[in-house]
C-alpha positions in Angstrom: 141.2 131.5 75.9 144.6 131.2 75.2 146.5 127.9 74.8 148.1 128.6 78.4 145.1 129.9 80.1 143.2 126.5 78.5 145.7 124.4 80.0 146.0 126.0 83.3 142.0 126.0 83.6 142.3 121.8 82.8 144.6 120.8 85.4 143.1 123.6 87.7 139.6 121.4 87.3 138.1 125.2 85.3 137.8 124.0 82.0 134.2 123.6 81.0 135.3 121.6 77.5 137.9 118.9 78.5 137.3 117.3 75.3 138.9 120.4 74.0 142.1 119.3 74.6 142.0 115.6 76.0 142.1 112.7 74.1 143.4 111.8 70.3 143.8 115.4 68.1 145.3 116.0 64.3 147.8 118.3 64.7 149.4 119.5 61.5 148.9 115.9 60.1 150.0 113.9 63.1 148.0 112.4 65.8 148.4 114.0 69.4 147.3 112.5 72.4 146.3 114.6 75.7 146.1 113.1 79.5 145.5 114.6 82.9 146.8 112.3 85.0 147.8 114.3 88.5 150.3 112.3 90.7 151.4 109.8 87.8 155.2 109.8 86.9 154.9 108.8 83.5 152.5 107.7 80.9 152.7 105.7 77.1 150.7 104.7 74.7 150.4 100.9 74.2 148.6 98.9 71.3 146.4 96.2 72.3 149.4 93.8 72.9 150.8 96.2 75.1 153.5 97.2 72.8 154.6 100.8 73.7 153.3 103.0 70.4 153.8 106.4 71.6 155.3 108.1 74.4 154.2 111.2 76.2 155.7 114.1 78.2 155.0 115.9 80.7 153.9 119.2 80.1 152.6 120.6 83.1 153.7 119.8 86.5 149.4 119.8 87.7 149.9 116.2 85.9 149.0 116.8 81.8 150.9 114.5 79.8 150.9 115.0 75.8 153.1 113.1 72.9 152.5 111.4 69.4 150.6 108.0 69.0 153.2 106.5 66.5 150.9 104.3 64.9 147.4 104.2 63.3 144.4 103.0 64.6 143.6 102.6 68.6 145.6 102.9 71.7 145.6 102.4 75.1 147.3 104.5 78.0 150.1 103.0 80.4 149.9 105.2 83.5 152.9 105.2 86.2 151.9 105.8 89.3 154.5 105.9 92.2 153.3 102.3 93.8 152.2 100.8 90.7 152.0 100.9 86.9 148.0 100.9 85.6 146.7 100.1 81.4 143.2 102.2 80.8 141.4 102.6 77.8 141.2 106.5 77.4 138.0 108.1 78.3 138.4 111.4 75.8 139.0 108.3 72.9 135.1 107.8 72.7 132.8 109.8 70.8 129.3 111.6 71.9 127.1 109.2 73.8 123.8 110.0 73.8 122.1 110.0 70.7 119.4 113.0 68.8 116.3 111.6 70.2 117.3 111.7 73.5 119.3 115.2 73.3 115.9 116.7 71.9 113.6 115.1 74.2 115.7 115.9 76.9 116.2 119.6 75.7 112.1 119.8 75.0 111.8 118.4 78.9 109.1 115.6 77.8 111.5 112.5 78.0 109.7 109.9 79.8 112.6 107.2 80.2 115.3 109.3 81.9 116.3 106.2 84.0 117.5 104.6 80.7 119.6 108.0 79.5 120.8 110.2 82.2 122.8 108.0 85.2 125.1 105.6 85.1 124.7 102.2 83.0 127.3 99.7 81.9 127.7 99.4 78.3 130.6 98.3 75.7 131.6 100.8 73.2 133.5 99.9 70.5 134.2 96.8 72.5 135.4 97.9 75.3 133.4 97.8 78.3 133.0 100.3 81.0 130.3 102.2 82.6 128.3 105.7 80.6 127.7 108.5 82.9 125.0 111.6 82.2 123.4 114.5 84.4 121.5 117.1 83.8 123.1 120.3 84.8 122.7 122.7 82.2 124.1 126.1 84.4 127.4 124.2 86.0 130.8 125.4 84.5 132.3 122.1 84.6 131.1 118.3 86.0 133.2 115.3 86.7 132.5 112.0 87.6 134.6 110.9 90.6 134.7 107.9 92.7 137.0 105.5 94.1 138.4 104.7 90.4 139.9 108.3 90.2 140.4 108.9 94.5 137.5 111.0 94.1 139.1 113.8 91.9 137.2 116.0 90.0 140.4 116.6 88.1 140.6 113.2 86.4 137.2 113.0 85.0 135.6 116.1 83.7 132.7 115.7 81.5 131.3 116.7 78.1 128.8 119.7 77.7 126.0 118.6 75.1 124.0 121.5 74.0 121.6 122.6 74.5 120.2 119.7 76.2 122.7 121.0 79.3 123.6 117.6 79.8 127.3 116.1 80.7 128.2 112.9 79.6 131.3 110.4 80.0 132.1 106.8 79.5 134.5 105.7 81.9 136.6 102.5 80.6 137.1 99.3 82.7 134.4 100.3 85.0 132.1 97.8 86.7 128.5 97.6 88.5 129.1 98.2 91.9 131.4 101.2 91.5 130.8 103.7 94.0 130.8 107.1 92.2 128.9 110.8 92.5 129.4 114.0 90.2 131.3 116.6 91.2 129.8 120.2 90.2 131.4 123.3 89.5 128.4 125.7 89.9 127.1 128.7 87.9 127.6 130.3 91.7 131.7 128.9 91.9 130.5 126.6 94.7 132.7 123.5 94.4 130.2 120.3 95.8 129.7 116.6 94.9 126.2 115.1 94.3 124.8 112.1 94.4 123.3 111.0 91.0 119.4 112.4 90.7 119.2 109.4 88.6 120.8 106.9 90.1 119.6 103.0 90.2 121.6 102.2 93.6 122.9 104.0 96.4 125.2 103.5 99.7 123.9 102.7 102.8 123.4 105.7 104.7 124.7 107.7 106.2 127.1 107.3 103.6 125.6 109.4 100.0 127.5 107.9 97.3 125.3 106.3 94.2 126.4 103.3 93.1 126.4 101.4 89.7 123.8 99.3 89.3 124.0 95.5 87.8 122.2 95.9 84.3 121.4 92.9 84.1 117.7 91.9 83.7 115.6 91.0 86.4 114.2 87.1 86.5 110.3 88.1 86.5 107.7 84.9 87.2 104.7 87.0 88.2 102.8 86.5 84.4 100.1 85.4 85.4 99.7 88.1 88.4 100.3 90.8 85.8 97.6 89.2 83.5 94.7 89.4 86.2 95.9 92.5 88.1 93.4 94.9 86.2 90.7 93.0 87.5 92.0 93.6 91.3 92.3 97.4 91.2 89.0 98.8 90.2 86.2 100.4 91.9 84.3 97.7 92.4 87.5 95.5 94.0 87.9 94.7 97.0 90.9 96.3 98.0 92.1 95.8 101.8 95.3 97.4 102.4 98.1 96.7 104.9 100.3 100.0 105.2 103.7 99.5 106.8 107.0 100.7 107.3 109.4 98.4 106.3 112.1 99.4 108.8 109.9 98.4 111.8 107.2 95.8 111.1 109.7 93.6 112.3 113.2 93.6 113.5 116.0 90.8 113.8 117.2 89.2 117.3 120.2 91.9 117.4 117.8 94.9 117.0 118.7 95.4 113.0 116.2 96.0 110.5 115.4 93.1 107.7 116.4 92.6 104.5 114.0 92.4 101.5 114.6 88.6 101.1 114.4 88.1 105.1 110.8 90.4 105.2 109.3 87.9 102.5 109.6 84.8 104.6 107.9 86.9 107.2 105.7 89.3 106.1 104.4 87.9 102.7 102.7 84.6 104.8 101.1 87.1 107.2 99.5 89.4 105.0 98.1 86.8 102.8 97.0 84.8 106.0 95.4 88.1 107.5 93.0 88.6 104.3 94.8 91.3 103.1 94.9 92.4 99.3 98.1 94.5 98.8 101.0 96.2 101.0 101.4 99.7 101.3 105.2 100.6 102.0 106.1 104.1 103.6 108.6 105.5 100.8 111.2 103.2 100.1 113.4 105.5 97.6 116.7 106.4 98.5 116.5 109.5 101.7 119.2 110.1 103.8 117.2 110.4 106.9 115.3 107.9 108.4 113.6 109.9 110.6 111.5 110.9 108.0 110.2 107.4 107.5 111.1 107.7 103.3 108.6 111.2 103.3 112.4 113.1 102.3 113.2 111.6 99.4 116.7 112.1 97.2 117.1 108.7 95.5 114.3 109.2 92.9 114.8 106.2 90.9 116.8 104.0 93.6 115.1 102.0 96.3 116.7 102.3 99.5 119.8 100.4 100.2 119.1 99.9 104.0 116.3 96.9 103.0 119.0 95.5 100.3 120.1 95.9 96.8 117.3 97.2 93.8 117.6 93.1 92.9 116.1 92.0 96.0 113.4 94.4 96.2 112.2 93.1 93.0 112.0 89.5 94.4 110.0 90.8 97.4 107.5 92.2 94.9 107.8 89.1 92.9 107.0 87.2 96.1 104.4 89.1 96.9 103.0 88.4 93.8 103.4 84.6 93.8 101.3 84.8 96.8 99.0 86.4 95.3 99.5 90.2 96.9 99.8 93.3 95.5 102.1 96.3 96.1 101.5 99.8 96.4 104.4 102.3 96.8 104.4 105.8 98.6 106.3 108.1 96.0 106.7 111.4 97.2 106.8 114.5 94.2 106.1 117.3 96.5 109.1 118.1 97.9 112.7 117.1 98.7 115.3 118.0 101.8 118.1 120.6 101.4 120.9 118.0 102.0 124.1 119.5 100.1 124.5 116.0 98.4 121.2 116.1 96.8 119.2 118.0 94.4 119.4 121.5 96.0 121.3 124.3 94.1 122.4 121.3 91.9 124.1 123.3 89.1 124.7 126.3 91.2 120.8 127.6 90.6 117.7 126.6 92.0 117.4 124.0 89.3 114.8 121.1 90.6 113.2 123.8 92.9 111.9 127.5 92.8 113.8 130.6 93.3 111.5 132.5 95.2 111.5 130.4 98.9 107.6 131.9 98.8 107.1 128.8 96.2 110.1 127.2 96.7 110.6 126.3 100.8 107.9 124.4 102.5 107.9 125.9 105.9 106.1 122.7 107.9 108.8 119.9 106.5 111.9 122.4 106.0 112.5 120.8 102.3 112.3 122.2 98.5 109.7 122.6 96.5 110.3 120.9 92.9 109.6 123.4 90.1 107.0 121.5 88.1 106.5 124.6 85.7 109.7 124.0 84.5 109.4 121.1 81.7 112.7 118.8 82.5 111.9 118.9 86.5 108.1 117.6 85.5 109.6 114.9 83.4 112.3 114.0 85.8 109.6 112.9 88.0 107.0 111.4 85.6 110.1 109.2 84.5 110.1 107.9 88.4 106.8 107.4 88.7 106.6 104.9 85.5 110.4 103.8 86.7 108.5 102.3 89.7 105.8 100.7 87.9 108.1 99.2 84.9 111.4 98.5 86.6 109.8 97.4 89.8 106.6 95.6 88.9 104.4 97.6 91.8 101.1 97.6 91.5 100.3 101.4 92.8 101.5 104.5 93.4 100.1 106.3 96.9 100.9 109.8 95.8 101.9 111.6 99.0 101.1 115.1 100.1 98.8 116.1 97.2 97.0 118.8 98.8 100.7 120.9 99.2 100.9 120.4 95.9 97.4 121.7 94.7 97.8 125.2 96.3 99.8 127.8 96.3 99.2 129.3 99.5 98.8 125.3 101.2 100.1 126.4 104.8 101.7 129.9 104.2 99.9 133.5 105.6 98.6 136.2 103.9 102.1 137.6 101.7 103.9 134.7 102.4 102.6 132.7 98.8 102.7 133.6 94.9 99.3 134.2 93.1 99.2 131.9 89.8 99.2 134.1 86.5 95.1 134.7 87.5 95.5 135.9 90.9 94.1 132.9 92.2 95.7 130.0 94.5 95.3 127.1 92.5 98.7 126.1 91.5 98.5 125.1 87.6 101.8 123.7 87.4 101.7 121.3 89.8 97.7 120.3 88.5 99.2 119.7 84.8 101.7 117.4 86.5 99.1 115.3 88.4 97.1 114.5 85.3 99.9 114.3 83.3 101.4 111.3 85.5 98.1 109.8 85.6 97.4 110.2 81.8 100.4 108.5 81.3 100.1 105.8 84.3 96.7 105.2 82.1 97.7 104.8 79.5 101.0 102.8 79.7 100.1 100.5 82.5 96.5 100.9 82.9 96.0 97.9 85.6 97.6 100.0 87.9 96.5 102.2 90.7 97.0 105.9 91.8 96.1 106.7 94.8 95.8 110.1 96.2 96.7 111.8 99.8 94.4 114.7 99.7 92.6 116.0 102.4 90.6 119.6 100.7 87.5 119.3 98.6 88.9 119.5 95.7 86.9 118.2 93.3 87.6 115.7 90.9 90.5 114.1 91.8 89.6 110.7 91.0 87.5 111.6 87.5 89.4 111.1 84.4 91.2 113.9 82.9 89.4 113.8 79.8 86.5 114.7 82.2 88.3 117.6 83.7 89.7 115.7 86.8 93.0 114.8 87.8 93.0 111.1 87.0 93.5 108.9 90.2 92.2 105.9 91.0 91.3 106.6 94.2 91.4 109.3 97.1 91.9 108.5 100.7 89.0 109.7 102.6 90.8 112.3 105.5 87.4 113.5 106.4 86.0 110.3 107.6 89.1 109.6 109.1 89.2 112.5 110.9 85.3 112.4 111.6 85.1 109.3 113.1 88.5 109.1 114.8 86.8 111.8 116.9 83.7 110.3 117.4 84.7 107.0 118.5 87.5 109.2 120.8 84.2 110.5 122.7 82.7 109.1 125.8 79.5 107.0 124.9 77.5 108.8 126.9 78.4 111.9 124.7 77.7 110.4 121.4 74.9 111.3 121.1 75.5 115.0 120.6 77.8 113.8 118.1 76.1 111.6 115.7 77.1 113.0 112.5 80.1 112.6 112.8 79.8 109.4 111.5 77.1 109.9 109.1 78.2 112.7 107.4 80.5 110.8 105.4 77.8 109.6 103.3 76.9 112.7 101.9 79.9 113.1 100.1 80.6 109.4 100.0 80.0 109.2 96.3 81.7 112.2 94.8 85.3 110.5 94.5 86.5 107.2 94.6 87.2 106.4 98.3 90.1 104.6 100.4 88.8 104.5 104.1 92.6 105.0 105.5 93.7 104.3 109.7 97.4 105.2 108.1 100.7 105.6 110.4 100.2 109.6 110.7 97.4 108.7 112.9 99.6 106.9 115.4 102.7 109.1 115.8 102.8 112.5 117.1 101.4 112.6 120.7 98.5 111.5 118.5 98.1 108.3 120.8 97.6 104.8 118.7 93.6 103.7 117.7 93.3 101.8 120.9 94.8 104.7 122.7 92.0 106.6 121.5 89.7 104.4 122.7 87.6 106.1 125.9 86.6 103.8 128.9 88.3 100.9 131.1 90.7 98.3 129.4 87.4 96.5 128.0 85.2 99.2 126.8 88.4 100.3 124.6 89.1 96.7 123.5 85.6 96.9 122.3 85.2 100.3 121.1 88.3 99.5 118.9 86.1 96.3 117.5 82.9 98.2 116.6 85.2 100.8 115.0 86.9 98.2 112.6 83.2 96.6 111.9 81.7 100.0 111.2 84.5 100.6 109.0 84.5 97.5 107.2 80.8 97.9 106.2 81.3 101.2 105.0 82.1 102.3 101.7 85.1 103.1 100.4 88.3 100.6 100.4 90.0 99.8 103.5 93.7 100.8 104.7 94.9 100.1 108.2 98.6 101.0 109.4 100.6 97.7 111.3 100.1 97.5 114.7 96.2 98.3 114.2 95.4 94.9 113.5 96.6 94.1 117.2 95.4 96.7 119.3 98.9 98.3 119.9 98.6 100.5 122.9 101.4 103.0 122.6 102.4 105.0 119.3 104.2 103.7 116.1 108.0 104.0 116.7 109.9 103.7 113.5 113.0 102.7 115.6 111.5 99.7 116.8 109.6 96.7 115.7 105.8 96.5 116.4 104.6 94.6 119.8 104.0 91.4 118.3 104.4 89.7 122.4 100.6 91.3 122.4 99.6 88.4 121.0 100.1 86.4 124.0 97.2 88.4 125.7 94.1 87.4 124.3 92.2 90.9 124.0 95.1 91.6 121.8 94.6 88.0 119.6 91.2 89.1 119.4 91.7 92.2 117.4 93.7 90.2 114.8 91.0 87.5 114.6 88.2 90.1 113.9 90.3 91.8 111.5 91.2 88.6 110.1 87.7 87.8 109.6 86.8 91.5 108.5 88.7 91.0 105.6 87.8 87.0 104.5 83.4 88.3 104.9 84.6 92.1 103.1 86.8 89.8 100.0 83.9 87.3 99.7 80.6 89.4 99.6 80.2 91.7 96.8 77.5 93.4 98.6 80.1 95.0 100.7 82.8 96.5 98.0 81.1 95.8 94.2 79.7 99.4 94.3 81.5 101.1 96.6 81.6 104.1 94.1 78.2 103.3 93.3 75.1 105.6 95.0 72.9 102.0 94.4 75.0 100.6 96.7 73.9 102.1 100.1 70.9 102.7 101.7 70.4 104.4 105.6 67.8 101.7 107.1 68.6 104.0 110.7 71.0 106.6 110.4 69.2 109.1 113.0 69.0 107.6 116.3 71.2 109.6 118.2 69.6 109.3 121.7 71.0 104.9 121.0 74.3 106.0 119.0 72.5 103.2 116.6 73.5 102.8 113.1 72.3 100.5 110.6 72.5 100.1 107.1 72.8 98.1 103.7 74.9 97.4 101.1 73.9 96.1 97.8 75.8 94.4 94.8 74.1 93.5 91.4 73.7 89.8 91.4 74.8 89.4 95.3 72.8 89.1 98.4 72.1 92.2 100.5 74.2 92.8 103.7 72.9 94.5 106.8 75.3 96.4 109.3 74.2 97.3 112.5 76.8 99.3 115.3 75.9 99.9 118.7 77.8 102.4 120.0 77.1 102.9 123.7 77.6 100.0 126.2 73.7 99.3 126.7 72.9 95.8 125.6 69.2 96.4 123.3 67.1 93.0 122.8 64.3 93.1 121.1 65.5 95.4 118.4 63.7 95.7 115.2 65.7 96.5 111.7 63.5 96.3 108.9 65.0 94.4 106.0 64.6 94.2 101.8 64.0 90.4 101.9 62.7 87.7 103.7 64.7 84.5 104.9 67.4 83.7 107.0 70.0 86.3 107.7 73.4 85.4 108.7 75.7 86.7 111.5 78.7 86.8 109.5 80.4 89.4 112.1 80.1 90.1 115.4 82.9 92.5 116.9 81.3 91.1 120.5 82.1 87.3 120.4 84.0 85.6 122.8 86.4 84.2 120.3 87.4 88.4 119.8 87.6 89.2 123.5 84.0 90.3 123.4 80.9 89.5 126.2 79.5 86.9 123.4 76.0 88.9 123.0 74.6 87.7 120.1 71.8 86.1 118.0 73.2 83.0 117.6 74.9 83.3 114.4 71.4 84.0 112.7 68.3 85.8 112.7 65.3 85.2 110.5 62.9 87.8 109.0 59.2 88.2 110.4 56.8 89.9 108.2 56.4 92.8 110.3 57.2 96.1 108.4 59.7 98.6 109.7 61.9 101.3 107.8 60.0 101.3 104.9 60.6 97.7 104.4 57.6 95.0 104.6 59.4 92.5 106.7 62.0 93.2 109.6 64.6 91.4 111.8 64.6 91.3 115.7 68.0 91.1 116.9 70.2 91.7 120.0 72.8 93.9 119.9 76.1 94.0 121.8 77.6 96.9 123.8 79.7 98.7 121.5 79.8 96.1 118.7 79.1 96.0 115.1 77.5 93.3 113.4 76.9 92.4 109.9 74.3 90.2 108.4 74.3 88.8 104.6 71.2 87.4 103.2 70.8 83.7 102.6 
């Protein structure tokens, strides 16, 4: 290129190498300083007492300046705009940025940290401070950095090209955290487009897509001694009760708007804790531009969503949250992302995060991309969120959404609409390397955390180890019981019957992964109706039906997951525009679901019988698990060193005295639950709050209990 056609391709915003020809240069033994400044009248050169040490001409009317720096040593630039006159620091003054180790790791695709490398972070180099950009876009012709510092020209800032790492990098002098800013890309396609940062620590509110600089300094952390015990919290034998919700609707301020981070604490910490349960579940909270999709669209990778606060206060919510003794579990989302022409879509001009071929690359059901996985610096982009979560943010978990679109190739797609792997099978190996790789790594680098799987096939293993040939989570929400008893309890009673394994089936399986039992939001949304909608009968039959349902579930194996709303009988579907009907509570029915619930999860937390071995084959035994013709369903649980617990559901409205359950041991055995007391909303059939064992044999066991039970009601029993 000649000199001409280098210049003209600079100011045009063409020039794929502005360090080329910007900044300080020795010219046959004299130093010559290069600007683009478009609009400005005039720039010098000033030393650091502003003394004038050079001055520049203009050279070429798009705005480059170019002249002798009179002096040795540094310099500054005195910019004269038409309103005002400006002193920078020059940004082509400062050498490379990013040092070997992170070019190669970067290059190989296996760098872990990306959040501290690519982005934008404040920094001082050679003493002057001022904010370090870096993106990965290794087929673009040219990237700036623009922003309201420049009026959001990709003229003024045009990056560096390190190879082959295909990374652009650029410290911008005087900058400060808050800066709004995004990169502006000239494509390998010549499409001109400006993207919000894939690595950005803060974003704009949306609708507005701007990423903004985040405040580096540290967070104030006090949850030590949370952090110390965690491990012991979030194994199998835990008793994990989880409260899923989406923060933009749990609760809403008087003028409609949705809370804050710091404003949800005071509200929704004291209520969780005082309902019994163990951890929050928050629906994505990474930056997506549509809310609509509840977080499930993700762009903002690294950022949490700005319309809950700044990254700052999400932290104290989950520092909170652990003060009060509360764990939290994050929905991240690596399946897929939405075609937005901000975001990561044709980033450099290629299918760069996702496939080529739309066959792997578009999912058909959500409209969105598919990321790449098989390509090395797309799989590490998204390991490097998943830890950024756990390390930046303090969360406790990682639900790990859509796992099941990820596992196969042909997940939702007809016969010729999918790519065979390199075997000719539908197994997609890419995205099963990624999965264990993210765990291995979740393992090994914060091993008191929890993964937690959305997968509804058979896969197998996806909560063995990888060094066992699994995929590595901690746990798998159980779809099929979901789905099997969700349509069980949606049946008439009097139809039950026909029905019965629907709710025993579950234990056939129930010990070939490690189980969450979820009642999660995409139960309630859809035309779907909400649990107590599903509920068959008059207002008290589904009041009640919705009670044996949370008892049965409680005594089951497998750790427990309900959506907000649940926990007060909501009648009509989750609406993420609104907040949920907490005025229910004025209607005693609905208090009476909360009590139960309430009390679900104090007996669950306190008797190991009923979570020690969920994952454990010793820890369940059918005592009747074939009455159909009664819809009766008894059982026990067991915990080394704990006393046996007995759970009984009646699931037709017949009241049955006189019923005999045999039982392992003599004794006294307590009522701790009964979904059918008054204080619930229930008809108060009971056997008052104890029933002791007769030596009469039943079920294979030498003594037996007599006991009432309830219309549709659940009890449980613990030993004395």
């Amino acid at each position: 290129m000649s000199d001409v056609a280098a210049v003209d391709a600079l100011v045009e915003g063409r020039h794929g190498d502005p360090f080329a020809l910007l900044g300080p240069h020795d010219v046959a033994g004299r130093r010559v300083v290069r600007t683009l400044q478009p609009g400005a009248r005039g720039v010098e050169l000033i030393d650091a007492q502003g003394r004038v040490v050079g001055e520049l001409q203009r050279v070429h009317d798009g705005g480059l300046f170019a002249g002798f720096l009179e002096v040795d040593g540094g310099y500054r630039l005195r910019v004269h705009w038409p309103a005002a006159t400006h002193d920078t620091h020059d940004a082509y003054a400062f050498g490379t940025l990013l040092g070997d180790d992170d070019l190669r790791l970067l290059s190989e695709g296996t760098h872990i940290e990306l959040f501290r490398c690519l982005g934008a972070h404040p920094t001082v180099l050679d003493g002057v401070h001022g904010v370090r950009f870096a993106v990965w876009a290794p087929n673009a012709k040219r990237v700036s950095v623009v922003g309201d510092f420049d009026s959001w020209d990709g003229r003024r800032h045009p990056m560096r090209r390190r190879v082959p790492a295909g990374v652009w990098e650029l410290f911008v002098p005087g900058l400060l955290p808050g800066a709004r800013y995004k990169y502006e890309v000239w494509g390998a396609d010549d499409s001109l487009t400006q993207r919000a940062d894939p690595v950005a620590l803060a974003a704009e509110l949306p609708p507005a897509t701007a990423s903004i600089v985040a405040d580096p300094a540290a967070f104030h952390w006090t949850d030590d001694e949370w952090l110390r015990r965690r491990g012991a919290l979030h194994h199998a034998g835990s008793p994990l009760s989880i409260y899923e919700l989406h923060a933009g609707s749990w609760l809403r301020g008087n003028d409609g708007r949705e809370l804050h981070w710091d404003e949800l604490g005071e509200r929704l910490i004291p209520y969780v804790a005082g309902m019994g349960f163990s951890h929050i579940e928050l629906l994505p909270i990474s930056e997506h531009p549509f809310g609509g999709s509840w977080g499930y669209q993700p762009l903002g990778q690294f950022a949490p969503t700005s319309r809950f606060g700044t990254p700052d206060a999400f932290a104290r919510f989950v520092d909170r949250c652990h003060e009060a003794g509360i764990g939290v579990i994050v929905d991240w989302v690596p399946a897929h992302f939405p075609t937005d022409i901000h975001g990561l879509a044709h980033f450099d001009g290629t299918p760069l995060y996702e496939h080529a071929d739309p066959r792997e690359g578009f999912h058909q059901d959500w409209n969105t991309l598919i990321f790449n996985l098989g390509r090395n610096e797309v799989s590490a982009y998204l390991i490097a969120s998943a830890l950024a979560w756990l390390e930046r943010f303090h969360v406790d978990g990682l639900r790990v959404d859509a796992v099941a679109s990820m596992l196969y190739r042909d997940y939702s797609r007809k016969h010729g609409e999918w790519v065979p792997n390199v075997y000719g099978g539908r197994e997609n190996l890419e995205s099963i390397a990624f999965l264990r790789r993210v765990n291995q790594l979740v393992a090994e680098r914060h091993p008191d955390c929890m993964t937690i799987a959305e997968e509804s096939t058979a896969w197998p293993g996806v909560t063995q180890p990888v060094e066992q040939g699994g995929l590595g989570f901690t746990f798998k929400w159980n779809m099929g019981w979901m789905h099997d008893s969700l349509e069980y309890m949606s049946r008439d009673p009097i139809h039950r019957r026909w029905h019965h394994g629907e709710m025993t089936f579950s234990m056939v399986y129930a010990y070939s992964e490690k189980f969450v039992l979820p009642l999660s939001h995409d139960e309630v949304v859809h035309g779907k109706r909400s649990l107590l909608g599903r509920m068959p009968g008059d207002e008290w039959q589904r009041f009640a039906n919705l009670r044996a349902y949370y008892g049965f579930m409680w005594g089951h194996p497998g750790k427990k997951l309900l959506f907000t709303g649940g926990e007060i009988a909501q009648p009509h579907e989750w609406n993420h525009d609104a907040q949920i009907a907490w005025e229910l509570l004025d209607h005693p029915r609905h208090l009476g679901v909360q009590k139960l619930v309430r009390d679900l999860n104090r007996v669950y937390a306190s008797t190991s019988a009923l979570h020690a071995w969920d994952a454990d084959p010793r820890g369940f035994r059918w005592v009747i698990g074939d009455d159909a013709g009664q819809s009766v369903f008894a059982w026990l649980r067991f915990a080394d060193g704990g006393r046996p617990v007995l759970v009984v559901s009646n699931m037709t409205p017949a009241v049955r005295h006189g019923f005999r359950i045999g039982v392992p041991e003599g004794g006294r055995w307590c009522e701790a639950i009964n979904s059918d007391a008054t204080e619930y909303g229930g008809s108060g059939v009971g056997n008052e709050g104890e029933r002791h064992a007769q030596a009469v044999p039943a079920h294979g066991f030498g003594q037996s209990l007599v006991l009432s039970l309830p219309p549709l009601a659940t009890l449980i029993f613990v030993a004395d």
